[in-house]
C-alpha positions as CSV (number, residue, x, y, z in Angstrom):
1,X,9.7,15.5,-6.5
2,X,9.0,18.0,-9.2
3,X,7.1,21.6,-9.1
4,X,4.2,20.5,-10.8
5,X,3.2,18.1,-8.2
6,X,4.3,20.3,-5.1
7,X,2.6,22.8,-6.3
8,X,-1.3,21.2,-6.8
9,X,-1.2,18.3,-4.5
10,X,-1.1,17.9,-0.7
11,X,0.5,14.3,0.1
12,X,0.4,12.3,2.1
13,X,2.8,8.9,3.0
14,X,0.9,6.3,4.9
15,X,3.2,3.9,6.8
16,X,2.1,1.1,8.3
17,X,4.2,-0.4,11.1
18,X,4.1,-3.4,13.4
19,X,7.9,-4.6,15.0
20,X,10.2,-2.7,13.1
21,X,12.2,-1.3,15.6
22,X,15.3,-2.0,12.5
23,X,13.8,-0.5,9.9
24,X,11.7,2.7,10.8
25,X,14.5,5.2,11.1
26,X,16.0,4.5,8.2
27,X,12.5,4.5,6.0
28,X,11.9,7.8,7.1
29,X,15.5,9.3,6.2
30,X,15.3,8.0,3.4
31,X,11.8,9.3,2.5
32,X,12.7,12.2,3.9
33,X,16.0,12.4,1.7
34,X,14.0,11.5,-1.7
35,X,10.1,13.1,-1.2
36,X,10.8,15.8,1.2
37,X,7.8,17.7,0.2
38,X,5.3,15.1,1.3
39,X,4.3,14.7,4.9
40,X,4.0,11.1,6.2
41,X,2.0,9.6,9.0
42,X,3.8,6.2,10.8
43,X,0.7,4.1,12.4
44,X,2.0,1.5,15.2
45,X,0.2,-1.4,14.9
46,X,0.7,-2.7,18.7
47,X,4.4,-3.5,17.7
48,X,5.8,-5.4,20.7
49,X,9.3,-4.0,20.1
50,X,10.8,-0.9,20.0
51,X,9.0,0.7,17.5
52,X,7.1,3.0,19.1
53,X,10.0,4.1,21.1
54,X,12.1,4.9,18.1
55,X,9.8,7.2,16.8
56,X,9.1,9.0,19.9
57,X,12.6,9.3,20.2
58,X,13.5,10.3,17.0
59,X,10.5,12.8,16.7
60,X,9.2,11.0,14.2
61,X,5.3,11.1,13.2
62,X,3.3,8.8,14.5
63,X,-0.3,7.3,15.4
64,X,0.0,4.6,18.4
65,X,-3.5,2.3,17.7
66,X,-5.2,1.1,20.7
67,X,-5.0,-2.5,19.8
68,X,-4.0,-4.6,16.7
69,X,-5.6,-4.0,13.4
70,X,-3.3,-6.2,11.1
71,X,-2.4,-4.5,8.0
72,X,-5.4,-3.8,6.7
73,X,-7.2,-1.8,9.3
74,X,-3.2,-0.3,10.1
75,X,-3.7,1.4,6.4
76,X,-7.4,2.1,7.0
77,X,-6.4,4.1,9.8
78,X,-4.1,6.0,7.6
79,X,-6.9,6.8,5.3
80,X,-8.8,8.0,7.3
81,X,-6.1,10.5,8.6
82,X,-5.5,11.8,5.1
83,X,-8.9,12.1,5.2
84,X,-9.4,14.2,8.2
85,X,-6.2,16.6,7.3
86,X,-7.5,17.1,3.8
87,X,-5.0,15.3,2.0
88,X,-5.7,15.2,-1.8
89,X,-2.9,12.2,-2.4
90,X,-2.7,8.8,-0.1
91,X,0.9,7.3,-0.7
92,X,1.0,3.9,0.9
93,X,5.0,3.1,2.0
94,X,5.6,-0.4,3.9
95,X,7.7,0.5,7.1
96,X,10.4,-2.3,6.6
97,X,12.8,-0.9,4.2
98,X,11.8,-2.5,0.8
99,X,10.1,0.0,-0.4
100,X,12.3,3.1,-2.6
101,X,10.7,6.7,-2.0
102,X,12.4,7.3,-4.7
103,X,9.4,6.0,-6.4
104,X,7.5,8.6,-5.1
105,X,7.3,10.9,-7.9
106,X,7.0,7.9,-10.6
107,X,3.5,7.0,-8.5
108,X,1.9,10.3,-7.7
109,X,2.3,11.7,-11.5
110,X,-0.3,9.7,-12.9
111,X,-2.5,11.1,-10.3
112,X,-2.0,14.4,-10.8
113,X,-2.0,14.3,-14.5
114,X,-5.4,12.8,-14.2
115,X,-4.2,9.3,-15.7
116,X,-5.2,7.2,-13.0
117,X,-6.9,7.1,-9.8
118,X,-4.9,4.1,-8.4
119,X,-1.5,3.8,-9.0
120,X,0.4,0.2,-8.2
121,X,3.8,0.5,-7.7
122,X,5.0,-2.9,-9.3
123,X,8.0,-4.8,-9.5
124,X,6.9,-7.3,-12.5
125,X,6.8,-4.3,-15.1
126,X,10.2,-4.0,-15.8
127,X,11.8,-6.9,-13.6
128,X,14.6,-5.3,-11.5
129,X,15.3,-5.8,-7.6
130,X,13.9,-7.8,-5.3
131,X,11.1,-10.1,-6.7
132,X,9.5,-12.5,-4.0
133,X,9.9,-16.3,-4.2
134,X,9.3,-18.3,-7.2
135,X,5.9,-19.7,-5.2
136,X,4.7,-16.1,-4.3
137,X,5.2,-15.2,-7.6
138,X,3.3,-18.2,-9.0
139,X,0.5,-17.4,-6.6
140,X,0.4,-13.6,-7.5
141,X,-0.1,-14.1,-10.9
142,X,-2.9,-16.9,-10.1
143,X,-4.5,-13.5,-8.4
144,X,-3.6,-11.4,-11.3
145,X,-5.4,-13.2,-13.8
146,X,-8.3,-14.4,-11.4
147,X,-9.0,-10.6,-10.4
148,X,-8.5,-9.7,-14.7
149,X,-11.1,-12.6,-15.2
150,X,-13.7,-11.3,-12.5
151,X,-13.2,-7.6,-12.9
152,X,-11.2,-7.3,-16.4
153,X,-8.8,-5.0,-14.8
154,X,-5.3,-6.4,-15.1
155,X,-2.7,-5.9,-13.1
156,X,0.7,-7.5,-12.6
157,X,1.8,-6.8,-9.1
158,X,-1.1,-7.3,-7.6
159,X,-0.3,-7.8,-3.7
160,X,2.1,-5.0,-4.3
161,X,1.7,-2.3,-0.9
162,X,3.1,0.4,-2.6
163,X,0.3,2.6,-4.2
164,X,-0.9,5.5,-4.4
165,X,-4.7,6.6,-5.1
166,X,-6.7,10.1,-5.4
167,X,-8.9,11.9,-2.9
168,X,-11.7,10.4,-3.9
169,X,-10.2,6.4,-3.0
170,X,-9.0,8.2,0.2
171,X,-12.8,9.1,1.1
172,X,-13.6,4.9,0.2
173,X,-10.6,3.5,2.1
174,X,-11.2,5.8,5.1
175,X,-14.8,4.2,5.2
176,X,-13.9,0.8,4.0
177,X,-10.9,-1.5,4.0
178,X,-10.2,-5.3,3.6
179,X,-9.0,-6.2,7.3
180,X,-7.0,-9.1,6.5
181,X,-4.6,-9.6,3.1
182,X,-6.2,-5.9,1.7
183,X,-4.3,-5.7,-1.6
184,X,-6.2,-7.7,-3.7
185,X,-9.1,-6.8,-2.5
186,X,-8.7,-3.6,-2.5
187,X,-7.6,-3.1,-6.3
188,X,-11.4,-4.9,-6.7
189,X,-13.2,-2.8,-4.5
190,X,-11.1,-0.1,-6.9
191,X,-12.3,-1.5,-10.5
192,X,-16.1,-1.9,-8.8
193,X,-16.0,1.9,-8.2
194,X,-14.7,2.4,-11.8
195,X,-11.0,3.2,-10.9
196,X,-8.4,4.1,-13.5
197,X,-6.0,1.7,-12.2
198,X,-2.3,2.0,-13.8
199,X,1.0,0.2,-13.0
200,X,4.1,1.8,-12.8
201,X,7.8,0.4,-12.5
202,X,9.2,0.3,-8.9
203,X,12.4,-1.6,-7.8
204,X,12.2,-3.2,-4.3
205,X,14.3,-4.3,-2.2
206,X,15.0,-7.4,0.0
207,X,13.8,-6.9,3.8
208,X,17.4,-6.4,5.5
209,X,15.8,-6.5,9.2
210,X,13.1,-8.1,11.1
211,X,10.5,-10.7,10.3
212,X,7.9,-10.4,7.7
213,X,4.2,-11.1,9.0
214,X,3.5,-13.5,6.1
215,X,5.0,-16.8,6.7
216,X,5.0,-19.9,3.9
217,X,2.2,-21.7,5.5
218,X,0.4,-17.9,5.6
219,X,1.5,-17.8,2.0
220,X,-0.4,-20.6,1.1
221,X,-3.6,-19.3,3.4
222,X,-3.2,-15.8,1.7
223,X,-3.7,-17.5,-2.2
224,X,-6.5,-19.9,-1.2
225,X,-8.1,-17.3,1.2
226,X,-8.3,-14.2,-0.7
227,X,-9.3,-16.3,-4.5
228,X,-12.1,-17.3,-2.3
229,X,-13.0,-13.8,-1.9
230,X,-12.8,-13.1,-5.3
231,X,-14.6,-15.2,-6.4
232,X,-17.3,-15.4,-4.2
233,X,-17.8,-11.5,-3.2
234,X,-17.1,-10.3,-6.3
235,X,-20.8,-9.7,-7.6
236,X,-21.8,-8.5,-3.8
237,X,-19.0,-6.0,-4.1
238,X,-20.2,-5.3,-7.9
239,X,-23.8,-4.6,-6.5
240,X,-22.8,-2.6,-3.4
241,X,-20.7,0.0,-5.8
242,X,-23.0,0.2,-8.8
């Protein structure tokens, strides 16, 4: 990570984590191997393996939540950390390895250079690593051009989790979140507060341990549920932020 942005920015790395006992350890070397000069948060999600045990063992940094939150309100809760500790960059970072932190730097320098507010870290710019299922993809870019239609902000990756976004979307996130499938949502609630919202070129990688939350029947739920939302509480959400 270069001087520029160690030198004006105080970052933070939110992780959320729910049963990945594999995968933790190894996120955080690497993060720590490739953004050393950001701090990170972990927030256990109620995993039911040996998450939290890893990173009490490892003394690694981390929030144990009283009970489940899903992804969502897992993130939320990270907000409103960065929030508390006067962070001026959020840096969300999934916990099960497919995320680079080499990426870091590619994300946060939009920010700093006042660019962008939001920064999506997206595998569909450039096309290299990991990139989903043929369906998920078809269903993604069904989002993508349904959120571009409703909000005329476009965006490839749109269920992307790696992002970053400025103190000011730290201070909305801390007080509001979508609970459920957030990453849609939240790049709306985003464009509704007037967001420079910019996409930058990530590779990801395939998850190499445990078992993702989103099954294909959840797949399926995810598309039909959150177009619904779009659709439907887009000119509530455009009403509210005006």
């Amino acid at each position: 990570m270069n001087a520029v942005i160690t030198q004006h920015s105080k970052i933070l790395v939110i992780i959320p984590a729910c049963n990945e006992e594999l995968n933790i350890k190894r996120v955080i070397d690497n993060l720590r191997k490739e953004a050393p000069e950001a701090d990170y948060i972990i927030i256990n999600d109620c995993s039911k393996d040996k998450t939290r045990e890893v990173c009490r063992n490892n003394g690694l940094n981390y929030i144990d939540l009283p009970v489940n939150l899903g992804i969502g309100g897992g993130v939320q809760a990270g907000y409103q950390y960065a929030l508390e500790k006067g962070y001026s960059i959020a840096i969300q970072h999934d916990g099960d390895g497919q995320h680079d932190p080499a990426y870091i730097k590619d994300v946060v320098s939009p920010i700093i250079d006042g660019k962008a507010d939001i920064v999506i870290g997206s595998r569909f710019v450039n096309g290299e690593g990991f990139q989903s299922s043929y369906f998920r993809r078809l269903g993604i870019n069904l989002l993508s051009s349904l959120i571009e239609l409703c909000c005329g902000v476009r965006v490839k990756d749109v269920t992307s989790g790696y992002r970053g976004v400025n103190r000011k979307f730290i201070e909305i996130y801390a007080a509001e979140y979508a609970q459920d499938y957030p990453e849609p949502e939240a790049i709306i609630s985003g464009a509704m507060y007037g967001a420079k919202i910019m996409e930058v070129p990530v590779v990801m990688h395939e998850r190499t341990g445990g078992t993702s939350s989103i099954s294909a029947w959840k797949s399926i739920y995810y598309m039909i549920k959150v177009s619904l939302a779009i659709i439907i509480y887009r000119p509530t959400l455009r009403r509210r932020y005006q």
